[in-house]
One Martini backbone bead per residue (centre of mass of N, CA, C, O) as a GRO file, in nm:
protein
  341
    1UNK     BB    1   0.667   2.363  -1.490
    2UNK     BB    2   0.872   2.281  -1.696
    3UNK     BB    3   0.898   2.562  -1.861
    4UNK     BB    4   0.988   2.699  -1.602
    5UNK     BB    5   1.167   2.470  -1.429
    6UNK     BB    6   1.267   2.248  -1.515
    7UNK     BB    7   1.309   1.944  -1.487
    8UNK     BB    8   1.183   1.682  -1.344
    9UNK     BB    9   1.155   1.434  -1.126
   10UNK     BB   10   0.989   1.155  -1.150
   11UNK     BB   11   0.877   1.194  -0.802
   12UNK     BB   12   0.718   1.476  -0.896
   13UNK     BB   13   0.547   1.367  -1.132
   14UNK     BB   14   0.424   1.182  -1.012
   15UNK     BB   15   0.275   1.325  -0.779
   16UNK     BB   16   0.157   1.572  -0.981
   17UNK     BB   17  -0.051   1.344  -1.096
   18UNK     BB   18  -0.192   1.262  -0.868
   19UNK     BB   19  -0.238   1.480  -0.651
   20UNK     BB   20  -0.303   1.741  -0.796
   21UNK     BB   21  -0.595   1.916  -0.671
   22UNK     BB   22  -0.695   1.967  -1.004
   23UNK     BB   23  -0.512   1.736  -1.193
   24UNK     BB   24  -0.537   1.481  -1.044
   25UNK     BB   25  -0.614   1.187  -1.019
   26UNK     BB   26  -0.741   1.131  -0.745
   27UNK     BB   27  -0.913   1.413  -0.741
   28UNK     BB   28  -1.073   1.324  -1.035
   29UNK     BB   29  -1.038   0.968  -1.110
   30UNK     BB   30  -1.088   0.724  -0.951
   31UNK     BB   31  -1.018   0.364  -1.128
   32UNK     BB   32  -1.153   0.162  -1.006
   33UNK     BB   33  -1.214  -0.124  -1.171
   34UNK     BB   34  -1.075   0.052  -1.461
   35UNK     BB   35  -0.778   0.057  -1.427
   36UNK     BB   36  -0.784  -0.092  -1.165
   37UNK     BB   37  -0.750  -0.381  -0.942
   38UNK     BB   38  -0.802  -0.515  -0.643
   39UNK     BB   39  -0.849  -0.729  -0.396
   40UNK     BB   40  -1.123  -0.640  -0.250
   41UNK     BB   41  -1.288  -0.646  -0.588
   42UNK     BB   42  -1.216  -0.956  -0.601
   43UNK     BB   43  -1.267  -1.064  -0.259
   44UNK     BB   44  -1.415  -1.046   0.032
   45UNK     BB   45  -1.229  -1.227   0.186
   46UNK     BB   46  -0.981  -1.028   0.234
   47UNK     BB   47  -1.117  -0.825   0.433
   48UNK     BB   48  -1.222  -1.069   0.630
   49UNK     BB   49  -0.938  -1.140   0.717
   50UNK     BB   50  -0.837  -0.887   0.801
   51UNK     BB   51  -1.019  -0.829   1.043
   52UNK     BB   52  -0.955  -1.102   1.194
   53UNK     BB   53  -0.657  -1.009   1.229
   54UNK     BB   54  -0.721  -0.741   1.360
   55UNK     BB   55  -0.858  -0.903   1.627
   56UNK     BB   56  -0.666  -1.069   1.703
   57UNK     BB   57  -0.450  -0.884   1.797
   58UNK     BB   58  -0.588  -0.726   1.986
   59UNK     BB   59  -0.601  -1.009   2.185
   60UNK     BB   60  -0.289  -1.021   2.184
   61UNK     BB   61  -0.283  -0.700   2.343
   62UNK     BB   62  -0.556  -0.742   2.544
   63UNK     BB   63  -0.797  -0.570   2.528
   64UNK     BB   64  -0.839  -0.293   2.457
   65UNK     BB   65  -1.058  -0.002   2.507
   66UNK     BB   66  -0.873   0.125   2.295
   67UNK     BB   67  -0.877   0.176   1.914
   68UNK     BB   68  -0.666   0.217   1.635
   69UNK     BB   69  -0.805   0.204   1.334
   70UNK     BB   70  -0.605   0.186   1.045
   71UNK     BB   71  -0.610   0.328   0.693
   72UNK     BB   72  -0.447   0.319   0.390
   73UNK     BB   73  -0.582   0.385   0.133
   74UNK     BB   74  -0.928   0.303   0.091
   75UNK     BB   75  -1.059   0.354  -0.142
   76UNK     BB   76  -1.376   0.250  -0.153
   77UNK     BB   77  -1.379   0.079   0.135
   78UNK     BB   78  -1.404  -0.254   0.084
   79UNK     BB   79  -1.218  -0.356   0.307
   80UNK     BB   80  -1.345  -0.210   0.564
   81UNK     BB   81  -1.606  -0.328   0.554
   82UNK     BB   82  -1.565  -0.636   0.516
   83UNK     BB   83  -1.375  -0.640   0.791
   84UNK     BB   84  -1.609  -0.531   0.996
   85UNK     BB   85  -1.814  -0.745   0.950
   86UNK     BB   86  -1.656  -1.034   1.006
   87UNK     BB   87  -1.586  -0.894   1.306
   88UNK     BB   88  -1.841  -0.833   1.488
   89UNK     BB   89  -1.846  -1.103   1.656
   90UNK     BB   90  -1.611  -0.970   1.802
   91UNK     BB   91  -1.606  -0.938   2.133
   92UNK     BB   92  -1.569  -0.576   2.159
   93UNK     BB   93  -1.401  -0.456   1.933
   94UNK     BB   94  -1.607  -0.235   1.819
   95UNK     BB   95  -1.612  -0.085   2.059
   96UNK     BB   96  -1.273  -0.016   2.052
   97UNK     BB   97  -1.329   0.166   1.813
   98UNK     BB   98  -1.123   0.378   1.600
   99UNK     BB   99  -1.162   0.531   1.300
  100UNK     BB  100  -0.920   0.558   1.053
  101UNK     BB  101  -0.819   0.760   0.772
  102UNK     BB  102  -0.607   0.780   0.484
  103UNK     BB  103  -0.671   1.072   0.256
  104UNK     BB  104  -0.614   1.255  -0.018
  105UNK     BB  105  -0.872   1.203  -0.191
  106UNK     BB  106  -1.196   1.332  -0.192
  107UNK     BB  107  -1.328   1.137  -0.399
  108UNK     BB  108  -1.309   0.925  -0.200
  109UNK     BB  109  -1.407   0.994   0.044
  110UNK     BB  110  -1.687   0.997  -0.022
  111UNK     BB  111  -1.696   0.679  -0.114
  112UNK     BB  112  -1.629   0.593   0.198
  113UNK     BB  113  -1.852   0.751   0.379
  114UNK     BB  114  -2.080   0.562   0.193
  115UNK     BB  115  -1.918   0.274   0.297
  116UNK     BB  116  -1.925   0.373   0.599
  117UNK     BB  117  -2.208   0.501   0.734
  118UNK     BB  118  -2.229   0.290   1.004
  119UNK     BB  119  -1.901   0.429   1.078
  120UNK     BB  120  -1.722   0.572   1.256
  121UNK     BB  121  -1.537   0.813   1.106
  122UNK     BB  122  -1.201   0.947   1.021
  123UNK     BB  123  -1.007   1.215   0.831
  124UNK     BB  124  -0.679   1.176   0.750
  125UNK     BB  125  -0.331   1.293   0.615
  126UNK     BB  126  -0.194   1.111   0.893
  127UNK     BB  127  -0.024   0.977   1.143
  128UNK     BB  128   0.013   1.179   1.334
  129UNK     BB  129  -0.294   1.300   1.325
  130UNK     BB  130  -0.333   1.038   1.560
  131UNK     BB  131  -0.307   0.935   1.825
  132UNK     BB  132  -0.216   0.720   2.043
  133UNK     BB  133  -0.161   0.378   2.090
  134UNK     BB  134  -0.357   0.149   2.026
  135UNK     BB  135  -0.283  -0.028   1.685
  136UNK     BB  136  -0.435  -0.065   1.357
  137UNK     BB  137  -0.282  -0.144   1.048
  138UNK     BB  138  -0.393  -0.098   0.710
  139UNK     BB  139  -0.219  -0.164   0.347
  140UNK     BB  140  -0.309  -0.156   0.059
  141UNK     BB  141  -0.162  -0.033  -0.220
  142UNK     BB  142   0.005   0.214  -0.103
  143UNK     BB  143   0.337   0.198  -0.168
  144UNK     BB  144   0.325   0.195  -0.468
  145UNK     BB  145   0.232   0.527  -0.500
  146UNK     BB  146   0.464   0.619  -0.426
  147UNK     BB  147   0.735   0.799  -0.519
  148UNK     BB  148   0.999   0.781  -0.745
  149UNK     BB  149   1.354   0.747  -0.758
  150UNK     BB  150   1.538   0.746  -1.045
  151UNK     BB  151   1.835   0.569  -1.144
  152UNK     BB  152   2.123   0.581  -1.333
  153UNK     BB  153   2.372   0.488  -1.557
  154UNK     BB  154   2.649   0.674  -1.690
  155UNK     BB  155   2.948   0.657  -1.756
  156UNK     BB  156   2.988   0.533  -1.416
  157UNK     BB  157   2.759   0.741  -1.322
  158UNK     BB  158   2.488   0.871  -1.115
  159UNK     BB  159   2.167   0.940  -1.241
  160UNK     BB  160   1.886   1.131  -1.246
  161UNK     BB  161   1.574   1.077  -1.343
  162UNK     BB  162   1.392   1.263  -1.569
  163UNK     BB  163   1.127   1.517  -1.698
  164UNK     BB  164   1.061   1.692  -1.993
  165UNK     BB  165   1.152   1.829  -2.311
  166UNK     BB  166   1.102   1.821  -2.645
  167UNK     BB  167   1.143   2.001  -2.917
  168UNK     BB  168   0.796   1.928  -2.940
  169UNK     BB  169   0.706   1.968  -2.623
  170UNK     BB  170   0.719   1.684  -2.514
  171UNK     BB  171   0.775   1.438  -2.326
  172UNK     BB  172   1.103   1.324  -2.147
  173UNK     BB  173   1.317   1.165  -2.075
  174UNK     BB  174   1.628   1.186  -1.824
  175UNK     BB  175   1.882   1.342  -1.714
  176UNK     BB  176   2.081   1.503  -1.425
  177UNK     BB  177   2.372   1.627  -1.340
  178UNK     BB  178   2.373   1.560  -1.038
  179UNK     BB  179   2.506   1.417  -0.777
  180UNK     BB  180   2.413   1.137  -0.652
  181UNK     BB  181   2.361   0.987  -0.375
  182UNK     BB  182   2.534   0.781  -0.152
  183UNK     BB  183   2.318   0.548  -0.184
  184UNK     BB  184   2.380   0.520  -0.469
  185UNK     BB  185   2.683   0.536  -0.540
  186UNK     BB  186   2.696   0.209  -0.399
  187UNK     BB  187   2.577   0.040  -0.576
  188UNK     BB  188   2.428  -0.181  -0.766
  189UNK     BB  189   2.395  -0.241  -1.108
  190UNK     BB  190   2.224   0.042  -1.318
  191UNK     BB  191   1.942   0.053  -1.181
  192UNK     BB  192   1.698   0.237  -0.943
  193UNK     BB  193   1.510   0.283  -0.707
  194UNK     BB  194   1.353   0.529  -0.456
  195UNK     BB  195   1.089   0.600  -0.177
  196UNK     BB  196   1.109   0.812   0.068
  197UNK     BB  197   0.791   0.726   0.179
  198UNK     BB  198   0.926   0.495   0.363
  199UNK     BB  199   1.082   0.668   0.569
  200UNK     BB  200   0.863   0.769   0.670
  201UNK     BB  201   0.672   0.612   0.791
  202UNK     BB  202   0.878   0.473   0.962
  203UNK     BB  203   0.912   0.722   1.139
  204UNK     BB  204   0.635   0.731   1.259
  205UNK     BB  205   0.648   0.468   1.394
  206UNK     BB  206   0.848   0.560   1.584
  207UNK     BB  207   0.710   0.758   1.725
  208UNK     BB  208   0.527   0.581   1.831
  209UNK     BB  209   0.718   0.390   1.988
  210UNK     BB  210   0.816   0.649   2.173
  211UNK     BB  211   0.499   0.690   2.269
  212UNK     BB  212   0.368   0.395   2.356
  213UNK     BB  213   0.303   0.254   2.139
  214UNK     BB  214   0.091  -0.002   2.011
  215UNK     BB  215   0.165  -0.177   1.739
  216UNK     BB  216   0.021  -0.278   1.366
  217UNK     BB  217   0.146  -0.316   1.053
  218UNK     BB  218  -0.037  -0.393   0.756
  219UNK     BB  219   0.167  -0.445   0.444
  220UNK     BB  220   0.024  -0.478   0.102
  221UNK     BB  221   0.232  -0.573  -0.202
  222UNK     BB  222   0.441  -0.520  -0.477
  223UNK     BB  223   0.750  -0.707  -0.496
  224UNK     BB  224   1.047  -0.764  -0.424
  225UNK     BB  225   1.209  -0.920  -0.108
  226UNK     BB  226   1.526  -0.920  -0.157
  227UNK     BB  227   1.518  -0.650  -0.391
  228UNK     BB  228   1.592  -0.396  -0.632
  229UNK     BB  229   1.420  -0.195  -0.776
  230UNK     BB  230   1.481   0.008  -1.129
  231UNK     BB  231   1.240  -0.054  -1.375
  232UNK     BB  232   0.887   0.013  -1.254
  233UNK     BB  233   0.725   0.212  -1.436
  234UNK     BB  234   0.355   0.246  -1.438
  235UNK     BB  235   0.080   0.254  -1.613
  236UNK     BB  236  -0.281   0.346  -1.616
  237UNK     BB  237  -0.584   0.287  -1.855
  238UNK     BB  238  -0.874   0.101  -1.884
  239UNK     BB  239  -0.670  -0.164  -1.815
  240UNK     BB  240  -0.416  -0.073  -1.946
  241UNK     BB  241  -0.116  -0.015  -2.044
  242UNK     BB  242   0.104   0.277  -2.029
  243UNK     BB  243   0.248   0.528  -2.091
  244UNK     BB  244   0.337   0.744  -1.886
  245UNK     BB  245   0.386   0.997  -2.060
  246UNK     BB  246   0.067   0.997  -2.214
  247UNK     BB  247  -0.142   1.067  -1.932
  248UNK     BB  248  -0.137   1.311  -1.725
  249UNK     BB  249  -0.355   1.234  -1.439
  250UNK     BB  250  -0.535   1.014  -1.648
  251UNK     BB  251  -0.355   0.772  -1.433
  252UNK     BB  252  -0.206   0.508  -1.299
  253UNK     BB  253   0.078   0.527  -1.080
  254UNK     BB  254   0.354   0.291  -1.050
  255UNK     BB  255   0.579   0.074  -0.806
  256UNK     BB  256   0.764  -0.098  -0.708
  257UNK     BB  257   0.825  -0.253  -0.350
  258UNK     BB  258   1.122  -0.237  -0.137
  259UNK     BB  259   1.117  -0.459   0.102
  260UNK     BB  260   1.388  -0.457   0.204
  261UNK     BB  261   1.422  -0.147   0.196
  262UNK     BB  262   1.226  -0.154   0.450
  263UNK     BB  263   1.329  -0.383   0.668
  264UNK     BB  264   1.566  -0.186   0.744
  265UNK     BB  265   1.432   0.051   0.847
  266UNK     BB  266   1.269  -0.086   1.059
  267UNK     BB  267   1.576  -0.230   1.162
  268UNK     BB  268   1.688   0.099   1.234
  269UNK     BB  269   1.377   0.134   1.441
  270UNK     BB  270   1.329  -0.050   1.637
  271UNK     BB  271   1.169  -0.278   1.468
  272UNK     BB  272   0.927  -0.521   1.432
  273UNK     BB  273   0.977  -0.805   1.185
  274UNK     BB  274   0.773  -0.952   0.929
  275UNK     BB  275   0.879  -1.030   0.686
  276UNK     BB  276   0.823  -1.124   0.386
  277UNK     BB  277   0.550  -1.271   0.222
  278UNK     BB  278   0.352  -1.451   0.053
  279UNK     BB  279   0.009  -1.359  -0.010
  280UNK     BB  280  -0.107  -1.677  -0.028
  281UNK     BB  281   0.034  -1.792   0.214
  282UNK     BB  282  -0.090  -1.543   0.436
  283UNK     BB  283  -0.402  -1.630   0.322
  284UNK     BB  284  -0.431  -1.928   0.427
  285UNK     BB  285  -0.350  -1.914   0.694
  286UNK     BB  286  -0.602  -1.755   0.789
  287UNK     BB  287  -0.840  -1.901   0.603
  288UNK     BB  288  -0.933  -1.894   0.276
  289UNK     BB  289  -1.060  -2.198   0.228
  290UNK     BB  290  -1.285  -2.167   0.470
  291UNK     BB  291  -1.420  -1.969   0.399
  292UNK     BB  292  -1.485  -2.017   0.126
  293UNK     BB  293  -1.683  -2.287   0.191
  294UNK     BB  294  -1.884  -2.138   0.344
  295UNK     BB  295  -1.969  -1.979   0.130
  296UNK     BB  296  -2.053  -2.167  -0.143
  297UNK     BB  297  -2.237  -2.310   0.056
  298UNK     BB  298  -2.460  -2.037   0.072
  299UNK     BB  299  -2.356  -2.009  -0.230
  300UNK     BB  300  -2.381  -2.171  -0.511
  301UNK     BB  301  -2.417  -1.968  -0.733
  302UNK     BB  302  -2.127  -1.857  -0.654
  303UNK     BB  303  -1.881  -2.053  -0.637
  304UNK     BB  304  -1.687  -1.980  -0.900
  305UNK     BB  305  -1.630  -1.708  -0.811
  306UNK     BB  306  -1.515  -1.724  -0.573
  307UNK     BB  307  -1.288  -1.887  -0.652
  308UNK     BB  308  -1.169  -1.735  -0.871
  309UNK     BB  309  -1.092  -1.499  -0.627
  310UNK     BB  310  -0.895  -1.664  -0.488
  311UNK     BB  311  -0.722  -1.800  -0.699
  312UNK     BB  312  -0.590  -1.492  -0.757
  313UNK     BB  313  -0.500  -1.462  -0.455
  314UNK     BB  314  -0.294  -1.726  -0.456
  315UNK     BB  315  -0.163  -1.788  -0.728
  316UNK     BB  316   0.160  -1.771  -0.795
  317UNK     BB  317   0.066  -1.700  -1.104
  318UNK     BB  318  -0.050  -1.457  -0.972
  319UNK     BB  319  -0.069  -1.311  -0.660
  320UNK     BB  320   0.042  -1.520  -0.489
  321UNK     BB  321   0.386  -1.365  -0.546
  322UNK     BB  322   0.391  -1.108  -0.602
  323UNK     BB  323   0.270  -1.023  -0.381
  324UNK     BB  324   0.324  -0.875  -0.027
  325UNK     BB  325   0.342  -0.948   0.339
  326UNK     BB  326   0.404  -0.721   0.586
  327UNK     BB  327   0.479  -0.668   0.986
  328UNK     BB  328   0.501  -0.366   1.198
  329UNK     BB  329   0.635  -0.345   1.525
  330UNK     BB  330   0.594  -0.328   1.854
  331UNK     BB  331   0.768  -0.392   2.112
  332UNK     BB  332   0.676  -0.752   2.261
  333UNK     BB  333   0.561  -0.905   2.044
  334UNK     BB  334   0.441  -1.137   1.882
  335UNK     BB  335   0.393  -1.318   1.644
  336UNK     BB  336   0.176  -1.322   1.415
  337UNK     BB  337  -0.059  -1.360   1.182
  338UNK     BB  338   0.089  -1.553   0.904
  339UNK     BB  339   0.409  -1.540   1.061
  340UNK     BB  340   0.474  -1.787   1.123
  341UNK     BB  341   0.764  -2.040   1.136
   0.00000   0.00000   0.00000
């Protein structure tokens, strides 16, 4: 495609290496557990928690008889069996449950499809394609890998970074020179990110919100609450960190989430904005050590991984600072769990 049509947009590399239906990453490799590791392969009970805070909303709704559970991006599934196991006690939720994933990788959807063979699931390509109605959004690790793109300064003026090819046909960074958008332009700082598509999600719950859509969506992931991330681009493969450009296709590809222009777009959508929060304190307010607690109890010959996988999830030092959790509503409702002053 560079050899053809010239340097690409950072944001164009990251999609057509993640997406590309023949040779991206997502489509061809996904390296759950190998190139990377989430919370939910880190410890049952993230999965656990967010089941119940999402059972608890639903009765916060008042218990209506049809909900839509979506969740974005669904991994191997492990987060929503995890959810489903330990709500499946919440009379009447079950019952009112539609789930709905929402999964662009074929290779992921056939192992969801597995890891959740006892519920009735649909696959769609996006939340447009799924009725309004209430709606429980859960979205672990998804906005990282929107693609981004990158602005830098370059002699006093706004350039975007490109991908193209150097004199012996390999990859490399450079600079655009089209003039930056009015948004870059007035920028402070020397590096920006920006992701596209947080606007469009932001827009689509506008939607649901204008077509009298009830709903919560739970989106928790990696980045600065108050500030834009600069140049946070990084590939994974088989658990190293890689040059980007080392192994198109081959790796996953990931960047900080700008969560203050995440929450300025949600609040210029009028719509209810709750955190950012840090993860550990999100996850603690739930009752994650009273869990931890009960499991231990319960399997003794496992409290040490148990605990070990908990304390990677909320201690400061490791996810549980630098993970936030956001919250997205429907005006009319109260704070959420989790997220209360």
């Amino acid at each position: 495609m560079i050899r053809a049509d010239g340097p690409m947009p950072v944001s164009a590399y990251m999609n057509t290496c993640l997406h590309d239906p023949k040779h991206g990453y997502y489509a061809t490799r996904p390296g759950l557990g190998t190139d990377f590791i989430t919370a939910p392969e880190i410890s049952q009970v993230f999965g656990e928690l967010l089941g119940l805070w999402g059972a608890h909303e639903w009765q916060v709704m008042g218990t209506p008889t049809a909900l839509n559970l979506i969740e974005l991006g669904p991994g191997r599934g492990t987060l929503m069996a995890d959810a489903l196991r330990a709500s499946r006690s919440v009379p009447g939720f079950h019952d009112s449950l539609s789930l709905n994933l929402v999964e662009a990788s074929p290779a992921l959807q056939a192992v969801q499809a597995s890891q959740l063979a006892d519920y009735a699931s649909t696959f769609t390509p996006d939340l447009n394609s799924i009725p309004t109605g209430h709606t429980i959004i859960l979205a672990n690790e998804y906005l990282d890998c929107l693609p981004a793109r990158q602005f830098v300064q370059d002699g006093g003026d706004w350039c975007e970074r490109v991908v193209g090819l150097d004199t012996n046909g390999e990859l490399v960074f450079g600079l655009a020179t089209d003039r930056a958008p009015q948004e870059i332009a007035s920028a402070g700082g020397t590096a920006l990110e920006l992701q596209p598509g947080l606007d469009v999600i932001i827009d689509q719950l506008k939607q649901r919100a204008e077509a009298g859509d009830v709903f919560r969506a739970l989106l928790i992931d990696y980045g600065p609450a108050d500030s834009a991330p600069a140049d946070t681009l990084r590939a994974y493969k088989s658990g190293e960190q890689v040059h980007p450009l080392a192994a198109p296709g081959e790796c996953d590809l990931t960047v900080d989430v700008d969560f203050a222009r995440l929450k300025r777009l949600a609040e210029a959508a009028d719509l209810s904005v709750h955190g950012p929060v840090p993860q550990g304190r999100f996850l603690l307010s739930l009752g994650a050590e009273a869990r931890l607690n009960t499991l231990a109890k319960a399997q003794p010959e496992q409290a040490d991984t148990l605990y070990q996988g908990i304390q990677k999830l909320v201690d400061p030092n490791q996810m549980g600072s630098r993970f936030k959790a956001i919250c997205i509503s429907s005006n009319g409702l109260p704070a959420p769990a989790g997220f209360e002053p």
